[in-house]
C-alpha positions, 0 to 999 in steps of 0.5 A, a space after each residue: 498349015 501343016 496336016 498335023 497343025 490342022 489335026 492339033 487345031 481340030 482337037 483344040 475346037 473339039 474340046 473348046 466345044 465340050 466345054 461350051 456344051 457343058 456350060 451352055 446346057 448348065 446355063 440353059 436347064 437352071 435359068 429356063 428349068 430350075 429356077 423356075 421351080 425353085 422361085 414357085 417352090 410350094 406350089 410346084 411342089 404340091 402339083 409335081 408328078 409322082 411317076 416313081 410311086 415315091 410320093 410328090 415332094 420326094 419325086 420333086 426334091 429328087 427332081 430338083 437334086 438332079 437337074 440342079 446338083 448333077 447339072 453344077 457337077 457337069 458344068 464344072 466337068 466332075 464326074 460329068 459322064 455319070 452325073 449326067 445319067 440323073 438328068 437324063 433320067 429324069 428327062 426320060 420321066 417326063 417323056 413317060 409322062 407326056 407319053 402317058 398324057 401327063 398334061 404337064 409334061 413338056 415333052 419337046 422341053 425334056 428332049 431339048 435338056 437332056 440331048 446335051 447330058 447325053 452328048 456329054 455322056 457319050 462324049 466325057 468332059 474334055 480336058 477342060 474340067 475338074 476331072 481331066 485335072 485329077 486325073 492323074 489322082 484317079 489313076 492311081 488309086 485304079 491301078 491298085 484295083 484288078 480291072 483297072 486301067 494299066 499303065 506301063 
């Protein structure tokens, strides 16, 4: 094999893999997380921490929105590296509450769902999503902008 076979090769598994964490962590936080929640919906709803002030259902819902909605969106790579952020943040609350001594707060569980987002954050979807096929209508609208990207 020649060196740039190999190269070819190695990026071909490297988007292979971000297609297989955004998926895994897709599967992961709705089977374990979400439908949990969504199968004892009043009563998580009642007992559901309120760390932003906003009042429980509204934190719940918002909960809900982001680590079911924003986690579809990153399985399906749109907008991945910002729909990742809500999860994240949402994971970082749940830290802040176990760190508080919030006995509900799974902190390990938290850590474990939102490494993949922040690696998908870090890493964008690859070129197997939504957004790597509309690229090309992102584009264009950017380069009309000042701080677009440039494209000769």
């Amino acid at each position: 094999m020649s060196p740039a076979s190999v190269q070819k090769a190695a990026a071909r598994a490297a988007d292979i893999g971000r297609l297989v964490l955004r998926l895994g962590a897709f599967a992961m936080i709705l089977i374990y997380h979400v439908r949990p929640k969504l199968l004892h919906f009043d009563s998580e709803m009642s007992g559901f921490p309120d760390p932003l002030g906003i009042g429980h259902p509204a934190s719940f819902i918002m909960a809900l929105l982001s680590e079911g909605g924003c986690s579809v969106l990153v399985a399906l790579g749109i907008a991945a590296r910002l729909s990742a952020l809500p999860i994240i943040f949402t994971m970082a609350m749940v830290v802040m509450l176990g760190a508080r001594g919030f006995e509900g707060a799974d902190v390990q569980l938290a850590l474990l769902y939102a490494l993949p987002y922040v690696s998908i954050a870090l890493l964008g979807p690859g070129p197997y999503s939504v957004d790597a096929r509309l690229g090309r209508l992102y584009k264009a609208p950017l380069r009309r902008l000042p701080l677009g990207p440039r494209s000769p």
